[in-house]
C-alpha positions as CSV (number, residue, x, y, z in Angstrom):
1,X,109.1,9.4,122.1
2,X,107.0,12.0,119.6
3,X,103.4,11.7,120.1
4,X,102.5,14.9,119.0
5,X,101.1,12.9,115.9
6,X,99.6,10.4,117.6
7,X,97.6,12.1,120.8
8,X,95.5,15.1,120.2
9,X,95.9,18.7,122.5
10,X,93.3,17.8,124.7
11,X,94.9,14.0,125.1
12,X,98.1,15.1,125.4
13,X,96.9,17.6,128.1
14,X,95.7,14.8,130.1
15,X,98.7,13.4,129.9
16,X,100.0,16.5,131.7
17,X,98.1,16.7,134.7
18,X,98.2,13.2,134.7
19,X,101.7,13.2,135.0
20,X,102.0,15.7,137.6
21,X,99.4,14.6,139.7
22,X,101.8,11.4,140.1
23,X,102.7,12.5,144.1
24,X,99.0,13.3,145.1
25,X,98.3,9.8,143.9
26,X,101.3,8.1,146.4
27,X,99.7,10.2,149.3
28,X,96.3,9.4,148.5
29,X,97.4,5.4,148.8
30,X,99.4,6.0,151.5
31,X,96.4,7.8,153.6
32,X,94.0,5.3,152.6
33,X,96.0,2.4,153.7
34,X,97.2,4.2,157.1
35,X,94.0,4.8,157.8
36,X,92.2,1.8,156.8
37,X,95.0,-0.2,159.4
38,X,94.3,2.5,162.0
39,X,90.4,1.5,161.8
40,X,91.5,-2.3,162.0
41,X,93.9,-1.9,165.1
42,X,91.4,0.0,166.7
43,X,88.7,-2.1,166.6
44,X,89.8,-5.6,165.9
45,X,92.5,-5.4,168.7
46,X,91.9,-2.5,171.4
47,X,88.0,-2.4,171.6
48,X,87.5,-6.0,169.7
49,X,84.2,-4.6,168.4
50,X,84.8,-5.8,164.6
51,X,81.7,-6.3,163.4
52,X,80.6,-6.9,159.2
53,X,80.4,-3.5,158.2
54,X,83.9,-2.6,159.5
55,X,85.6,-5.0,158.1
56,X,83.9,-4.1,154.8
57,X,84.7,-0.3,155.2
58,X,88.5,-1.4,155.9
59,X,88.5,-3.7,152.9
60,X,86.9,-0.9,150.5
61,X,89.3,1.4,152.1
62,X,92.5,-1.2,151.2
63,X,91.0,-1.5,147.3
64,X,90.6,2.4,147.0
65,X,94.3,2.2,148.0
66,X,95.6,0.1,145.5
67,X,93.4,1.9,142.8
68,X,95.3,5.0,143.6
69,X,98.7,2.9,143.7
70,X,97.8,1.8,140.2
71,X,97.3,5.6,139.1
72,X,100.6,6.6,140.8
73,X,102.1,3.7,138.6
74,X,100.7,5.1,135.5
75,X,101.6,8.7,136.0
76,X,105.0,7.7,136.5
77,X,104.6,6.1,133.0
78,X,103.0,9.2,131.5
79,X,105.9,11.4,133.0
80,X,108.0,9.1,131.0
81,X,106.2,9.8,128.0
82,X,106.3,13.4,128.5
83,X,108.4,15.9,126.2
84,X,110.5,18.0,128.5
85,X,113.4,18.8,130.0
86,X,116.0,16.1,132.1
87,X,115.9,18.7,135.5
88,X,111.6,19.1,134.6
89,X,111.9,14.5,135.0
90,X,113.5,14.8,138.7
91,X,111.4,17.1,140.3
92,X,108.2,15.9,142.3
């Protein structure tokens, strides 16, 4: 797809490092969700302390998750979209 007459420079360079930034964004959801279940196990089922503002700090940590989830999504788009090379496409 040619967007070169569509996007400007500085769009299209967002699109860029966008696009690359597609395997900080898995990691980022991953950690957040790893650790948001750590802080559940932990203290809804060994210490059973799981008080209002825990839960809330595990449920902000589960939505900050998913909003990196949805970035990873739409860097893997923007790779898509990207001119460049088969062998550039495969690498992470």
């Amino acid at each position: 797809m040619n967007l070169d007459g569509i996007l400007t420079a500085q769009e299209q360079t967002f699109l860029g490092r966008a696009a690359r930034r597609r395997s900080l964004f898995l990691a980022s959801s991953l950690t957040t969700v790893v650790v948001a279940a750590t802080v559940f196990v932990y203290h809804g089922l060994i210490l059973r302390d799981m008080n209002s503002p825990r839960l809330v700090i595990v449920l902000l940590l589960l939505l900050s998750g998913r909003s990196y989830l949805r970035l990873y999504k739409s860097a893997t788009i923007f790779r898509k979209l990207q001119p460049g090379s088969a062998t550039d496409r495969g690498r992470d």
